[in-house]
C-alpha positions as CSV (number, residue, x, y, z in Angstrom):
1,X,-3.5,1.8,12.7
2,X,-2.2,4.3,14.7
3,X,-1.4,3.6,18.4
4,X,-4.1,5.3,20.5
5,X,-6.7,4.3,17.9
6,X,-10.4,3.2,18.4
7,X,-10.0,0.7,16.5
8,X,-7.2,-1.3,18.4
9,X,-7.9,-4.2,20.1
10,X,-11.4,-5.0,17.6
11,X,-11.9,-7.8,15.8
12,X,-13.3,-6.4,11.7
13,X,-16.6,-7.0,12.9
14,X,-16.5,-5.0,15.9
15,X,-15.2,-2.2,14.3
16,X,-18.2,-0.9,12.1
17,X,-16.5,-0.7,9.1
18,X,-18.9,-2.9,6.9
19,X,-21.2,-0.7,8.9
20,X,-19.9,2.7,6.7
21,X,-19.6,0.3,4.1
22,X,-15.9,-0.1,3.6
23,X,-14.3,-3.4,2.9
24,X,-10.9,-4.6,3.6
25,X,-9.2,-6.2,0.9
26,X,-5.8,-6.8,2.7
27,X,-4.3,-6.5,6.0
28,X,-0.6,-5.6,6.2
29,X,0.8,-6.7,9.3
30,X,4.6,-6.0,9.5
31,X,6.3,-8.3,7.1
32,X,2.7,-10.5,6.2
33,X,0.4,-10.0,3.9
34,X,-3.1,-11.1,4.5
35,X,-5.4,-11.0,2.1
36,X,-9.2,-11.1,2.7
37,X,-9.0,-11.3,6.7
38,X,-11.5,-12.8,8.6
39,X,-14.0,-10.9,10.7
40,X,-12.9,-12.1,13.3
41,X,-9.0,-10.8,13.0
42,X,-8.7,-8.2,15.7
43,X,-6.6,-5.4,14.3
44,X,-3.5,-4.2,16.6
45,X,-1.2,-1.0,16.2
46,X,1.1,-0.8,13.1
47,X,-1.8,-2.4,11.3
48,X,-2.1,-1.0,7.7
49,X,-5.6,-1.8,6.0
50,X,-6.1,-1.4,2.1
51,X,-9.9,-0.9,1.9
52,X,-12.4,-0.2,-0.9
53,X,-15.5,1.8,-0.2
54,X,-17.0,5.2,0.3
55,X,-14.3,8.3,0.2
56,X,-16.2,10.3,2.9
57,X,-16.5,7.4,5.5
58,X,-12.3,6.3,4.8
59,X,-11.6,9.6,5.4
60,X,-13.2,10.1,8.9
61,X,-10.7,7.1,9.9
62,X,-7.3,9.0,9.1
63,X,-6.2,10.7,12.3
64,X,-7.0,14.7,12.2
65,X,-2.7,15.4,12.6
66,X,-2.1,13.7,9.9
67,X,-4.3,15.5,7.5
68,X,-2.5,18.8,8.8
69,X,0.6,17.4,7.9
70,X,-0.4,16.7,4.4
71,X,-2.0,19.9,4.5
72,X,-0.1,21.8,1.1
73,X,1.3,25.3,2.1
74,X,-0.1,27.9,0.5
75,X,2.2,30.8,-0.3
76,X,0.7,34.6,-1.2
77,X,0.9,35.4,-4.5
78,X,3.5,38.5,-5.4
């Protein structure tokens, strides 16, 4: 979770994400692990997430700089 997110500070349930039907599996949280977290675990910044569910609704929760900076560059062809 990046900081600034809307995410921060909102327990699983809060979030919506079983809403867009995306499951987390595990919850990375500096040097822990945590497999299956509760809905009630309230998700801070630095937070990484490994979650299984629709492609379309994971991808509206990665930041829109990011996806410019894994945007390939395209060169012209000679």
């Amino acid at each position: 979770m990046p900081e600034g997110s809307y995410l921060l500070g909102k327990s699983l349930q809060e979030s919506g994400l079983h809403d867009l039907d995306i499951n987390v599996l595990t919850l990375y949280r500096g040097s822990k692990v945590i497999p299956n977290p509760k809905a009630s675990r309230v998700l801070e910044a630095g937070d990484k997430l490994l979650c299984f569910g629709k492609l379309e609704s994971m991808r509206t929760l990665i930041p829109p700089k990011t996806i410019e900076n894994r945007s390939p560059l395209i060169a012209p062809l000679p």
